[in-house]
C-alpha positions in Angstrom: 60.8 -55.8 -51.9 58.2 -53.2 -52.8 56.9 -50.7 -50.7 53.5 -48.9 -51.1 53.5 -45.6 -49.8 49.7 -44.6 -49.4 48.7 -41.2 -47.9 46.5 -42.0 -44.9 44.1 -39.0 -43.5 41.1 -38.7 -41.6 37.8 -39.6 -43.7 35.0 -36.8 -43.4 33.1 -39.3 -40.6 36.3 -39.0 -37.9 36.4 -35.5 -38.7 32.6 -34.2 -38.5 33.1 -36.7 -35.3 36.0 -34.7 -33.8 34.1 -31.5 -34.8 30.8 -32.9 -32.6 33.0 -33.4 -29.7 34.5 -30.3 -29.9 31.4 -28.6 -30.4 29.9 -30.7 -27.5 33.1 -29.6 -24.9 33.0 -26.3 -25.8 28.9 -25.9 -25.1 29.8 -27.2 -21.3 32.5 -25.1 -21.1 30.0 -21.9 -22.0 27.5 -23.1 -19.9 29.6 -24.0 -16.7 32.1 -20.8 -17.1 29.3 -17.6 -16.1 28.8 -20.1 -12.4 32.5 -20.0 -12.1 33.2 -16.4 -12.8 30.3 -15.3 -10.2 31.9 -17.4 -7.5 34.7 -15.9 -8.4 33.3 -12.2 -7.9 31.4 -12.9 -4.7 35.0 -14.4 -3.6 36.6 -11.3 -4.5 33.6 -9.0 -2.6 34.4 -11.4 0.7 37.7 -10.6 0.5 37.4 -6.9 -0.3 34.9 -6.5 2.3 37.2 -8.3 5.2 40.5 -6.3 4.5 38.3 -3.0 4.4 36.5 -4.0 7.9 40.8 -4.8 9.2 41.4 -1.2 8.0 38.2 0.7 10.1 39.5 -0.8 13.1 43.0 -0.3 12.5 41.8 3.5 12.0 39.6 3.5 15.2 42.6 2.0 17.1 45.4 4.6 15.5 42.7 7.4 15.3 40.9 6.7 18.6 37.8 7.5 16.7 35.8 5.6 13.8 35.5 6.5 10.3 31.6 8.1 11.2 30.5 11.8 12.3 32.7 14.7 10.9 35.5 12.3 9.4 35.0 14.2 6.2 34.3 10.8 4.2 30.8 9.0 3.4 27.8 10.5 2.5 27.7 14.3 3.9 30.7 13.3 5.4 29.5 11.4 8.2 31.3 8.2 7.3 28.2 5.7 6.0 27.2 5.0 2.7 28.8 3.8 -0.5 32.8 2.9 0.0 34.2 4.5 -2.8 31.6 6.9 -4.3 32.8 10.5 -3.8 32.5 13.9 -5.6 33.0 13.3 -8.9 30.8 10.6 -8.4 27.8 12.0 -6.1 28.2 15.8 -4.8 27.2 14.4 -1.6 30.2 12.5 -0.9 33.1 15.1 0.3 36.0 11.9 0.0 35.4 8.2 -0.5 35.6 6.0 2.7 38.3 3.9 1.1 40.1 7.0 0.2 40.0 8.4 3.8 41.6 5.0 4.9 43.9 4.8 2.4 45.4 8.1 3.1 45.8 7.1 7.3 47.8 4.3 5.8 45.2 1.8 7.2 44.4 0.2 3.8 46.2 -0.6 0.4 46.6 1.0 -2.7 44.0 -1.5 -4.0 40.8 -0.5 -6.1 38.4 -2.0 -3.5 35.7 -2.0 -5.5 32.7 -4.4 -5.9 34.1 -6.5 -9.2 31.3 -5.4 -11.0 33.2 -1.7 -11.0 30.2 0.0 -9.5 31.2 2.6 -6.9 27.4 3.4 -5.8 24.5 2.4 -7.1 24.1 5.3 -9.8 20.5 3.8 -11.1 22.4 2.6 -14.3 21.9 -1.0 -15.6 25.4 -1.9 -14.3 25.4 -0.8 -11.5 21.8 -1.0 -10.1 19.2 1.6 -8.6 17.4 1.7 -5.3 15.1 -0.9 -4.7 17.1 -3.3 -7.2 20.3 -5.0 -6.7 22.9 -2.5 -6.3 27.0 -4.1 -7.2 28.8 -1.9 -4.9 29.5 -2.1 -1.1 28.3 0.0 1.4 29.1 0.8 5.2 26.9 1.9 8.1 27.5 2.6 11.6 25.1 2.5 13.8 23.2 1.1 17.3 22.0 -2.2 17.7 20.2 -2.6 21.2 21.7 0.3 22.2 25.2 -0.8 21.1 27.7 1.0 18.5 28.3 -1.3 15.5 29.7 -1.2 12.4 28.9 -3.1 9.4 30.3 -3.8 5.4 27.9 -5.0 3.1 27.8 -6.5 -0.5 25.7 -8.1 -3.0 26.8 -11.8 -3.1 25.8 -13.0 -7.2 25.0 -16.6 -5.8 23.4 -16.2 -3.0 19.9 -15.8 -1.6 18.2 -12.5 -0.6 18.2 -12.0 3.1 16.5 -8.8 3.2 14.7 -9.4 6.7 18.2 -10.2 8.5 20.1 -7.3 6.8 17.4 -5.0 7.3 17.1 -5.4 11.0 20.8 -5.2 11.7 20.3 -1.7 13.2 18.0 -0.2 15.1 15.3 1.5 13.1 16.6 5.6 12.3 20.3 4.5 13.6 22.4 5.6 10.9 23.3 9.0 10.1 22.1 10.9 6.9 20.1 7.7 6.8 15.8 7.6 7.7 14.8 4.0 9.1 13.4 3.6 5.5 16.8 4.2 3.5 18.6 2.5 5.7 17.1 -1.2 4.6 19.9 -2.8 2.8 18.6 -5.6 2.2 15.2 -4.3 0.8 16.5 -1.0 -0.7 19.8 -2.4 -2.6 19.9 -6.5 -2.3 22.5 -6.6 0.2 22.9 -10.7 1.1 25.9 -10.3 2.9 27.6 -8.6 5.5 30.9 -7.9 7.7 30.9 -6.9 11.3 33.7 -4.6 12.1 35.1 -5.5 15.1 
């Protein structure tokens, strides 16, 4: 009995075929991946923003005092503003907020920064400018109907603008450092979303 050994490979059709598919896959996968990695920023931002907002109280309650007026943190200081900007950033920023939390033992040795790696909105492309979208968080304490509250904010990538709601959560000329002008969030830096600190 005689055997026939024939080589048997792929003719050019099955492999421009396989090349197609490939090619086709591979154009989803581009197309789907820039929708996953923004859901998984504005995950990251929620999550950033909620253990911050665990830390201010946990300083109020060990401190008996909030992170605001004369905590040495924050713009001038005064404990509002952008979370982690701080001198070598903006010479109006004594110590980051994050910083002054971190060092009451309040907060992790995390970077807490908006995934972006913005630390204020410095007018750069990256990291946005006033009146644009600004990739950084922010705090401000302030009244609301006479009330103290306290409040994170972040720019969520896929969500809607809610510049009405998040400008109008403090009374207008509340916040310190801040005029009733500077202090729209929502307007001023695209803020969409926001964390009461309780």
């Amino acid at each position: 009995m005689v055997r026939s050994f024939v080589k048997k490979g792929f003719t050019i059709v099955e492999v421009l075929i396989v090349i197609t598919v490939i090619g086709v896959l591979a154009s989803i996968v581009l197309l789907t991946f820039p929708g996953y990695q923004k859901q998984g920023n504005d995950t990251q931002r929620k999550s950033d923003l909620s253990q911050i907002a665990a830390a201010l109280s946990a300083y109020a309650q060990q401190k008996n005092t909030t992170v605001g007026l004369g905590s040495g943190c924050g713009l001038n200081g005064n404990g509002n503003g952008w979370l982690n900007a701080a001198t070598s950033d903006i010479s109006t920023y004594p110590r980051a907020i994050t910083a002054c939390l971190q060092d009451a033992k309040v907060l992790g040795t995390g970077t807490f920064i908006d995934p972006s790696g913005c630390t204020w909105a410095s007018g750069t492309t990256k990291c946005g400018s006033s009146g644009g979208v600004a990739q950084a968080y922010m705090k401000a304490t302030c009244t609301k109907s006479g009330a103290a509250v306290t409040y994170l904010f972040a720019h969520l990538e896929n969500a809607a603008r809610q510049d009405a709601t998040i400008d109008a959560l403090c009374d207008s000329g509340s916040v310190s450092d801040f005029t009733s002008t500077s202090q729209k969030w929502g307007t001023n830096y695209a803020m969409n979303y926001y964390v009461m600190v309780r």
